[in-house]
KOLFI-454095 format. One record per residue (C-alpha): residue number from 1; x negated, y, z. Coordinates in steps of 0.1 Angstrom, whole numbers, plus 2048, in hexadecimal, padded with zeros to 3 digits. Each point is the difference from the previous one (the first is absolute). Layout:
residues N
DRENBA rovex  c1  c2  c3
DRENBA   NUM   X   Y   Z
...
This chain:
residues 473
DRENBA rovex  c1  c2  c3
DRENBA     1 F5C 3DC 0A6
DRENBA     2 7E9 7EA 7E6
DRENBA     3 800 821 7EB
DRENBA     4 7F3 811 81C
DRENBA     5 7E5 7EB 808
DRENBA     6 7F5 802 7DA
DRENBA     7 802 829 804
DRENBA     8 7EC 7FF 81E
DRENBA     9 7DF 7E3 7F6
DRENBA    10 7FF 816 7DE
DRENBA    11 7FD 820 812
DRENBA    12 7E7 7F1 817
DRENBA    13 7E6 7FE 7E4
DRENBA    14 808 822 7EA
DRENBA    15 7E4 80B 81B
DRENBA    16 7ED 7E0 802
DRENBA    17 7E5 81A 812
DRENBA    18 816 809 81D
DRENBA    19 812 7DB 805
DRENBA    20 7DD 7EE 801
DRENBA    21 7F8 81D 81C
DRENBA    22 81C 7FB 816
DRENBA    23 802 7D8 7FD
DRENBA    24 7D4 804 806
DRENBA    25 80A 812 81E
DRENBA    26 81B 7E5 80E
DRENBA    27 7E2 7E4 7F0
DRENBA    28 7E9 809 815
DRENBA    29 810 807 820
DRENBA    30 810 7E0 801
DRENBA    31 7DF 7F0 7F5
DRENBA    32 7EE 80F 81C
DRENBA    33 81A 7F7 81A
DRENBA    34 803 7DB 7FB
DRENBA    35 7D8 7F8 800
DRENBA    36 7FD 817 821
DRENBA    37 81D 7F1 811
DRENBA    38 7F6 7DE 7EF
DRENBA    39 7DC 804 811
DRENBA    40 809 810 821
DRENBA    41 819 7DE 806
DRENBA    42 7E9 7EC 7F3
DRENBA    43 7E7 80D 817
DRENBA    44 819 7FC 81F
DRENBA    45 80F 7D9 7FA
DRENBA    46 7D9 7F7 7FA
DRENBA    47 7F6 810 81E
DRENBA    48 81F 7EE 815
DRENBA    49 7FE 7E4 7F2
DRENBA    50 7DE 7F9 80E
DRENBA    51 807 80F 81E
DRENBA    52 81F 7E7 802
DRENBA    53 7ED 7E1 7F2
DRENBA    54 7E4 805 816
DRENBA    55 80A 806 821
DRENBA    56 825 804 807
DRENBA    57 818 7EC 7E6
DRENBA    58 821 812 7F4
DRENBA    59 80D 7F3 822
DRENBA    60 7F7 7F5 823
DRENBA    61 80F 7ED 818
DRENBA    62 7F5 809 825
DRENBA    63 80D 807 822
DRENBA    64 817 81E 804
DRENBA    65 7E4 811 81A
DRENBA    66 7E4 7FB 7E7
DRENBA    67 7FF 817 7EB
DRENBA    68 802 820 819
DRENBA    69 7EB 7EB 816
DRENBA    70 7E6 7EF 7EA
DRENBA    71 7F3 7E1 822
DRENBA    72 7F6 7DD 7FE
DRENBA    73 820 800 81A
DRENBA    74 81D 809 7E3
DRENBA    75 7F5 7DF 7ED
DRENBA    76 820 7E8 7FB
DRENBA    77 7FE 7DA 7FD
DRENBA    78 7F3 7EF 7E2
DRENBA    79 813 7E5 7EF
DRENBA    80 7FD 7F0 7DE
DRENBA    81 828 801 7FD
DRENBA    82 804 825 802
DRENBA    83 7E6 801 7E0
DRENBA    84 811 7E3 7EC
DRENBA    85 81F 810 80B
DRENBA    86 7F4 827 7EF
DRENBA    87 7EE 7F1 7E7
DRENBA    88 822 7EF 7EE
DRENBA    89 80C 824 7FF
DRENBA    90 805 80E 7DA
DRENBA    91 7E2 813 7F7
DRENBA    92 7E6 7F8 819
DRENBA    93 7E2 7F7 7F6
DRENBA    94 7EC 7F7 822
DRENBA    95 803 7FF 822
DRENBA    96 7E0 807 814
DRENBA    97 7F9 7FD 823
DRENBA    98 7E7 81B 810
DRENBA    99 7F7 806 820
DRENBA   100 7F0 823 804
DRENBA   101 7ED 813 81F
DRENBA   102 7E8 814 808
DRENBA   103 7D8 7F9 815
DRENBA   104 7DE 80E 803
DRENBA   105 7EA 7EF 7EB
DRENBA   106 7D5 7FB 809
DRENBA   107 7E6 7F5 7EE
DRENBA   108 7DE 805 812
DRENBA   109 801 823 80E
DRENBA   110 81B 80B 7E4
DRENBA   111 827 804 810
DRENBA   112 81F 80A 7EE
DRENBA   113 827 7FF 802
DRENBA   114 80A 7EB 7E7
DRENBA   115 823 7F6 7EE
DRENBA   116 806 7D8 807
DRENBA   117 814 7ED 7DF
DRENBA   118 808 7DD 807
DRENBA   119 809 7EC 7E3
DRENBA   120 80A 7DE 7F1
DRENBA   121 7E2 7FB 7E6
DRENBA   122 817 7EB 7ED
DRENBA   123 824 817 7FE
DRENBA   124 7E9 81E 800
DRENBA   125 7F7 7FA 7DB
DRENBA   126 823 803 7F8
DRENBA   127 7FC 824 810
DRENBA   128 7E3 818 803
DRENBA   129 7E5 7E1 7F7
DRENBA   130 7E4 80F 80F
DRENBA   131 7E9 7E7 7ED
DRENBA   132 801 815 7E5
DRENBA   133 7F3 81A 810
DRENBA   134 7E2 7EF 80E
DRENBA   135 7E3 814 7F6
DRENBA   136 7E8 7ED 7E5
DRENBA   137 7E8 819 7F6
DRENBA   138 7ED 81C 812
DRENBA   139 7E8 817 7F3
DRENBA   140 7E4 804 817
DRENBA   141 7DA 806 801
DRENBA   142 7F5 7E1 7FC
DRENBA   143 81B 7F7 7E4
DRENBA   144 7EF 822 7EC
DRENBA   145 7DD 7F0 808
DRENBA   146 80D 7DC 7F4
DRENBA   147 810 819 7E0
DRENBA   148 7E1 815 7F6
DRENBA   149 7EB 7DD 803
DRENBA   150 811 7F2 7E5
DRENBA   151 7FB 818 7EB
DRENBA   152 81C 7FC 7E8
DRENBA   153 813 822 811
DRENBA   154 800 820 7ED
DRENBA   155 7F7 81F 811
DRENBA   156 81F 80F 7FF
DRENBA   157 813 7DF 811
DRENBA   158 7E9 802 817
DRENBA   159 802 824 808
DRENBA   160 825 7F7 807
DRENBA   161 7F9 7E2 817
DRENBA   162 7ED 813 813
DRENBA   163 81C 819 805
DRENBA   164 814 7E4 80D
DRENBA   165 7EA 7F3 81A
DRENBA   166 812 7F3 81E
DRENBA   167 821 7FC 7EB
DRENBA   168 812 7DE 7FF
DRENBA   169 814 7EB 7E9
DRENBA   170 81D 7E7 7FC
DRENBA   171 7FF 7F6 7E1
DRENBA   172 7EA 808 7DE
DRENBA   173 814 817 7EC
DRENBA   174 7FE 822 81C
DRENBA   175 7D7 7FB 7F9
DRENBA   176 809 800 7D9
DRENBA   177 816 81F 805
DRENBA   178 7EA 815 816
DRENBA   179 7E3 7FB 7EB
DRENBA   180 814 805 7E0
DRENBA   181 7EF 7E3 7E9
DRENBA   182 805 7FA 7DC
DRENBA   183 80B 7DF 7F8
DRENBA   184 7DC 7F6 7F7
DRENBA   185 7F4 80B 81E
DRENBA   186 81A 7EA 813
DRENBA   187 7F1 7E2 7F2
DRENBA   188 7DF 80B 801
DRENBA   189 7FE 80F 822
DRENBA   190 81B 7F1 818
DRENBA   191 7EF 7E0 805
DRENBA   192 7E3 80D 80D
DRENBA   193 810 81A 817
DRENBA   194 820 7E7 80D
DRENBA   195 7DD 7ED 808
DRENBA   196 7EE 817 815
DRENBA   197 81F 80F 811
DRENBA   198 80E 7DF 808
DRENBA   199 80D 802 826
DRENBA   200 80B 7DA 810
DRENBA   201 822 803 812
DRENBA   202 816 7E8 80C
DRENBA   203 828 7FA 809
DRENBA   204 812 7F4 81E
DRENBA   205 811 7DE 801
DRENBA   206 824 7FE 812
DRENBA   207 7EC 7F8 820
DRENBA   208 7E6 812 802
DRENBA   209 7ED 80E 81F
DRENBA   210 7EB 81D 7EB
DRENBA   211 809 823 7F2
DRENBA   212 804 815 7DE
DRENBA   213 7F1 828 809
DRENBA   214 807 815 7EA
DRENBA   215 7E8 812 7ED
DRENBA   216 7F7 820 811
DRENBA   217 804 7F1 81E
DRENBA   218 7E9 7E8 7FB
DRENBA   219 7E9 81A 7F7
DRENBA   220 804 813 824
DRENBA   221 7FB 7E1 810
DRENBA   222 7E4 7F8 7EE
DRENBA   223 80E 7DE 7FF
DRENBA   224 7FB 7EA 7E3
DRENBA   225 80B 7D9 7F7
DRENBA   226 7F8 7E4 81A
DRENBA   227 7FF 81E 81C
DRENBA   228 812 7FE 81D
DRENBA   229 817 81F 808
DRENBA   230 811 802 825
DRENBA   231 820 80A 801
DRENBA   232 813 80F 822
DRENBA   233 825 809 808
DRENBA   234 81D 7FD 810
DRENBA   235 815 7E1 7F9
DRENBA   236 824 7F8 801
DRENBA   237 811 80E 821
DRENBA   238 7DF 80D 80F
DRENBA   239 7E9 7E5 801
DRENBA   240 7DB 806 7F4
DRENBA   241 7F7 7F8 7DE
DRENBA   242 7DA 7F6 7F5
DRENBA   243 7F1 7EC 7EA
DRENBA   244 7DF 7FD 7E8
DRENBA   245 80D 7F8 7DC
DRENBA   246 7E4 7F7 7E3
DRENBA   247 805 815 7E2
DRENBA   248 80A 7E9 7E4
DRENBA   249 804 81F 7E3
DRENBA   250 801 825 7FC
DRENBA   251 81C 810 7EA
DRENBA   252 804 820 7EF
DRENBA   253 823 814 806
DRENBA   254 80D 81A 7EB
DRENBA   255 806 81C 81D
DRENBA   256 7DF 80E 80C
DRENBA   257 810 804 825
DRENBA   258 810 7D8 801
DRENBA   259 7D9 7F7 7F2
DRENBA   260 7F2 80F 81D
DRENBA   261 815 7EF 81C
DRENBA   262 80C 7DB 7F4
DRENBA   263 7F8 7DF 80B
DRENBA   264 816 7E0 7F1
DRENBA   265 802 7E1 814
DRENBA   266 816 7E3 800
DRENBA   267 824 7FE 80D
DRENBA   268 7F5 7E0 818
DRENBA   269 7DE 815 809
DRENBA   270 816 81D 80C
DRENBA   271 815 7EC 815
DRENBA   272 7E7 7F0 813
DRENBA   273 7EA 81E 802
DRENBA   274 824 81A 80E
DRENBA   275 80E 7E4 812
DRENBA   276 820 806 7EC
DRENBA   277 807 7D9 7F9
DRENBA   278 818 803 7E1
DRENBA   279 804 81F 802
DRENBA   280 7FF 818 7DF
DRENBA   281 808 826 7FA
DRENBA   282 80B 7FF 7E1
DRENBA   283 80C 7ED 7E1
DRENBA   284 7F4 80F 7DE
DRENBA   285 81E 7FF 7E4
DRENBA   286 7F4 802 7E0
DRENBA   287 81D 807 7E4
DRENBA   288 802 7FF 7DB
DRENBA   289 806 828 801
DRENBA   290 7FB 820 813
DRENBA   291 822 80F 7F3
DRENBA   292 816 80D 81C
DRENBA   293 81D 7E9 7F7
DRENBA   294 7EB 7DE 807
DRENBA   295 7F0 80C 81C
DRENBA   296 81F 806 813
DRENBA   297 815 7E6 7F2
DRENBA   298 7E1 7E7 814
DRENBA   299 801 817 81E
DRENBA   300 825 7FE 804
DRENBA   301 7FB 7D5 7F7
DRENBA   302 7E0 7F6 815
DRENBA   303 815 817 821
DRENBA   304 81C 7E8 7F9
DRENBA   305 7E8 7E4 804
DRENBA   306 7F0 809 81E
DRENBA   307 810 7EE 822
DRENBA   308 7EA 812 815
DRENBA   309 80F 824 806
DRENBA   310 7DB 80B 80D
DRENBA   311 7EE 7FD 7DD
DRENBA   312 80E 81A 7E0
DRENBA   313 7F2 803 7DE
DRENBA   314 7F3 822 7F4
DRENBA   315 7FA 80C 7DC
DRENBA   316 7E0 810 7F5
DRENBA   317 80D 825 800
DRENBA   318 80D 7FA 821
DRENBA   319 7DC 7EF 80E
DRENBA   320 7E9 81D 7EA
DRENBA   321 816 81E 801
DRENBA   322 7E8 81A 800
DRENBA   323 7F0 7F1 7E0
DRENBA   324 829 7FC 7F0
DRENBA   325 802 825 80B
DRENBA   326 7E3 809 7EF
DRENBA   327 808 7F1 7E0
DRENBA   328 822 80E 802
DRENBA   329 7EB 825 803
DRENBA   330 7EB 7FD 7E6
DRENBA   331 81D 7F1 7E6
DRENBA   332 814 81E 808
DRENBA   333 7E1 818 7F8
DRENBA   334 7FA 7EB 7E2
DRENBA   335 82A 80B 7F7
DRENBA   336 7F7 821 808
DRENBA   337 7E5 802 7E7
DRENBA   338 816 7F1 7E5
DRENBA   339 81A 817 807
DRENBA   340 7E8 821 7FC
DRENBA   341 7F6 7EC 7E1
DRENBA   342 822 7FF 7F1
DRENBA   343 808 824 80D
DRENBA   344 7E4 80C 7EB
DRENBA   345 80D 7EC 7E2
DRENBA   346 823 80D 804
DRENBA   347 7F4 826 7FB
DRENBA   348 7ED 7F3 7E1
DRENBA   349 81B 7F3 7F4
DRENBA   350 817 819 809
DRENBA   351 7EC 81B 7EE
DRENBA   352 800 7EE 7E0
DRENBA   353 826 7FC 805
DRENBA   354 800 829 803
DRENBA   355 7EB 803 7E2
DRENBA   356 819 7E9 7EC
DRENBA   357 822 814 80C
DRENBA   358 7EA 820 7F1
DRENBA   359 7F8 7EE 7E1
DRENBA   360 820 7F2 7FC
DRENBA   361 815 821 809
DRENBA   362 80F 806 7DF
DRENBA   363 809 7E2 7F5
DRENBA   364 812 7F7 81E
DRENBA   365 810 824 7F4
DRENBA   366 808 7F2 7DF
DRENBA   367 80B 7DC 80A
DRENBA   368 81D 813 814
DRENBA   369 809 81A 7E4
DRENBA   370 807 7E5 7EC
DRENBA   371 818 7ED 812
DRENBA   372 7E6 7EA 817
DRENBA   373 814 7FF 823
DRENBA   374 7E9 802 81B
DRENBA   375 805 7E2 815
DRENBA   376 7F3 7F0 7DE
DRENBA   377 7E1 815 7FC
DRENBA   378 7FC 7FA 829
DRENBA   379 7FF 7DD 7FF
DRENBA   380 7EA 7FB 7E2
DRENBA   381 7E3 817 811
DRENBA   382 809 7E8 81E
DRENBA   383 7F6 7E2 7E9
DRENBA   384 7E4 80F 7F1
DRENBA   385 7EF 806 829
DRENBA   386 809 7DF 80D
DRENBA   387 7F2 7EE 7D8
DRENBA   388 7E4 813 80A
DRENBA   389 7F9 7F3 825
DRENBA   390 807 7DE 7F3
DRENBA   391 7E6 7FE 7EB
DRENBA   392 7E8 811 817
DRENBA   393 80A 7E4 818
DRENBA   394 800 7E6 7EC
DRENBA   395 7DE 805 7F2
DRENBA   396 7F0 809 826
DRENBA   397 80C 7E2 80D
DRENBA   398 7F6 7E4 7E3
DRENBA   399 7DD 814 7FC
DRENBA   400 7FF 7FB 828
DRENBA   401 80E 7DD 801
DRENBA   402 7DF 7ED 7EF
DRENBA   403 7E8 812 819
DRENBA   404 816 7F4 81E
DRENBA   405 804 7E0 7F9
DRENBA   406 7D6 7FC 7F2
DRENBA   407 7F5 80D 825
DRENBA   408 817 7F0 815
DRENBA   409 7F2 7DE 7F3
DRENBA   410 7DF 810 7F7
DRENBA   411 7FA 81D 81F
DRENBA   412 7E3 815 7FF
DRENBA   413 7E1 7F4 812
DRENBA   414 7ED 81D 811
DRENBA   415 7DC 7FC 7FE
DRENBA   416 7DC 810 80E
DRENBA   417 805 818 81F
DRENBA   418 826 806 7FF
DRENBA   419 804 7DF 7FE
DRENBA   420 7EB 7F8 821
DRENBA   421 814 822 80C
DRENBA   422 81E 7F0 7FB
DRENBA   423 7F7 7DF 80E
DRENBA   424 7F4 815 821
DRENBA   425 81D 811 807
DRENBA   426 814 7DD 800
DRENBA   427 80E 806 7DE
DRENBA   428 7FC 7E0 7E5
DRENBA   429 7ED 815 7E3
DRENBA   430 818 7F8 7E6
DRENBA   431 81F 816 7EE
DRENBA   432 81C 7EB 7F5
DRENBA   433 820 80F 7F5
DRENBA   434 825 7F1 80C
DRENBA   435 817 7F0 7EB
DRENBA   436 81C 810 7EB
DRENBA   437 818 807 81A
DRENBA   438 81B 817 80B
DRENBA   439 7E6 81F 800
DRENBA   440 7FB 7F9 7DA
DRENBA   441 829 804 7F8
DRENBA   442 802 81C 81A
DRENBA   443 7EB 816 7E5
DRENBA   444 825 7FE 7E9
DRENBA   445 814 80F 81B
DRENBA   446 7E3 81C 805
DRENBA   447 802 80A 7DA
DRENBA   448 822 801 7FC
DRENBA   449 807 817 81A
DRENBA   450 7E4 816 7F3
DRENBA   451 813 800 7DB
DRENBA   452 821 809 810
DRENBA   453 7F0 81C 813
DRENBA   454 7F1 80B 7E2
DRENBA   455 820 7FB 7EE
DRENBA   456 815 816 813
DRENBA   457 7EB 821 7ED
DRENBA   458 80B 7FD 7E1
DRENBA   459 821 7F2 805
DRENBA   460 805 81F 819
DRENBA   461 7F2 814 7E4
DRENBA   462 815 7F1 7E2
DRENBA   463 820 807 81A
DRENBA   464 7F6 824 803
DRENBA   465 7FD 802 7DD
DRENBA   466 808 822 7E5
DRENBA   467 801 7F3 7E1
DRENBA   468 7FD 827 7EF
DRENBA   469 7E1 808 818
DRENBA   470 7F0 7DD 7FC
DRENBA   471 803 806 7D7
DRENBA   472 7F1 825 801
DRENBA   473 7E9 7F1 816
């Protein structure tokens, strides 16, 4: 066997042409397949993974009517003990209490149905933390008057301010990006603009009376901080709900169509203003992974927990499965892609197997004349296909394996208009790449059933051999 091995890696390079070919082929085909897989799961746990930290946890606790019948009248009892109780659970990282309904929402002669979040301020940080998305920084008119004033603003930073009137901000480094600025200009410019587009906001306190609106919201409203914005419903089993609540910040969220509907207020707030004393519809639980395992080993825990047969928990596919659907459509047209990749590959390869059996005719003829069984001959060509996917593979996946690991800590920050494009359709305008996983190994299994495919041509051939026609030949 060692003897074959040594036959097969020195007839490998007799044609160093055609072995570089075939292992460029197998190269780049797996090189290709691990960065777009890498990116398209990247894309997917980024995208869920704000969609779970910001609004529905890996898990939810609620009453068993909720969820197919989203009323103030499917809350459950609140109680500290039920947390503590959840929150001792292996892998849980918070428990959040929410109380969520809907109202119309008026500000002067401005009315809209709006999306009611009531929080803890405190336990919320451990959460969504809507502080941080407070907006800071807006670019308006005035801001671009305050700008130009200064004078200290090139034309062409200026040109793209003005581009972005109306836009807002919650922190520095989106302004940095969409205008693209040099180092330099960072510490030239920003000062000045962070100055001029400065917007005062404020937080809630655990009991507070006042309201967060949500950016585009606010906007339809026309309702801005220290306004007054009248909210009307129905409260908990039919009673009417209204209130005026002062708005104490505005906040920016990622999806255009939450933006345009949401209003945060505090737990206590809610309660008083539903009429739903204690009463929650939901407790947020926040784990230290996604992964299907830990989410239903918590499920299966927290429902052993519970005393009160009314209330279940629910996983995040379970409360979002048109978006888990979704993602499960577009990964399998992502497969499908790889596998017309590889299917392409295979015929390249497969040709320069086809040119090698025609090359290699007579001395296959010659081998067996002079006393060179078959079986042998079959199993060094054998050796020689899979040496050469193994070192196509090998070399796709460490040439991949640096550019995966540099963009999943490192992800590609879309700027200018397909960034804003991005950030309009709800998307966060940045492309990281997942972690080596089980899709990086997978790409083995893949080549290896291309080479013994491939394989089964000339050892079909070598079988069928004549050695007097394959020497005249």
């Amino acid at each position: 066997m060692k003897e074959e091995f040594k036959i097969a890696w020195r007839n490998l390079w007799r044609n160093r042409r055609r072995t570089i070919i075939t292992a460029a082929s197998v190269f780049f085909a797996v090189f290709f397949a691990v960065i777009m897989r890498s990116v398209q799961l990247g894309s997917y746990d980024h995208m869920i993974n704000n969609f779970i930290e910001s609004f529905t946890g890996h898990l939810q606790v609620q009453h068993m009517d909720y969820h197919d019948d989203p009323l103030i009248d499917n809350a459950f009892d609140h109680n500290d003990t039920l947390i503590s109780r959840i929150s001792g659970i292996n892998g849980v990282v918070s428990v959040t209490p929410h109380l969520e309904s809907f109202t119309l929402a008026s500000n002067g002669t401005q009315t809209k149905g709006v999306a009611i979040i009531a929080i803890d301020p405190l336990k919320e940080k451990d959460f969504s933390d809507p502080e941080t998305r407070l907006v800071r920084y807006r670019i308006t008119p005035e801001a671009l008057k305050c700008l130009n004033e200064s004078g200290k603003i090139p034309k062409k930073i200026s040109d793209k301010l003005e581009q972005s009137v109306g836009r807002s901000y919650s922190s520095p480094a989106r302004i940095e990006l969409e205008l693209d600025l040099t180092t330099e200009e960072k510490s030239l410019l920003m000062p000045g603009i962070l100055q001029c587009t400065e917007s005062p906001n404020g937080y809630l306190t655990p009991d507070d009376n006042g309201i967060l609106v949500s950016d585009r919201l606010a906007g339809f409203l026309k309702a801005e901080i220290g306004d007054s914005v009248i909210l009307m419903g129905q409260g908990y089993h039919g009673v009417t709900a209204t209130g005026i609540f002062p708005v104490r910040g505005i906040i920016k969220m990622p999806s255009p169509d939450i933006d345009n509907k949401l209003i945060i207020m505090t737990i206590t707030a809610a309660q008083e203003f539903f009429d739903a004393e204690n009463k929650i519809t939901a407790l947020v639980v926040n784990l230290t992974d996604k992964s299907n395992k830990t989410v239903r080993r918590v499920k299966k825990e927290i429902n052993l927990l519970i005393a009160d047969k009314g209330i279940t928990s629910r996983t995040w596919y379970e409360l979002n499965p048109v978006l888990y659907q979704q993602i499960q459509g577009d990964s399998q047209s992502g497969q499908m892609m790889l596998g017309i990749l590889y299917f392409i590959i295979f015929f390249g390869i497969f040709g320069t197997v086809l040119m090698m059996v025609a090359e290699r005719k007579r001395e296959f003829g010659v081998l067996v004349a002079i006393g060179m069984q078959k079986r042998k001959l079959k199993r060094i060509v054998t050796f020689e296909m899979f040496m050469l996917g193994i070192i196509g593979l090998a070399t796709g996946l460490l040439a991949s394996l640096p550019l995966i690991l540099y963009f999943y800590y490192y992800p590609v920050v879309l700027k200018g208009e397909f960034g804003k494009m991005m950030e309009d359709w709800g998307w966060d305008a940045i492309m990281p790449t997942a972690m080596v996983g089980p899709y990086f190994y997978w790409q083995a299994l893949f080549v290896a059933l291309m080479i013994i495919l491939v394989s089964l041509y000339p050892v079909r051939k070598i079988g069928k051999l004549k050695e007097i026609e394959a020497i005249k030949g």
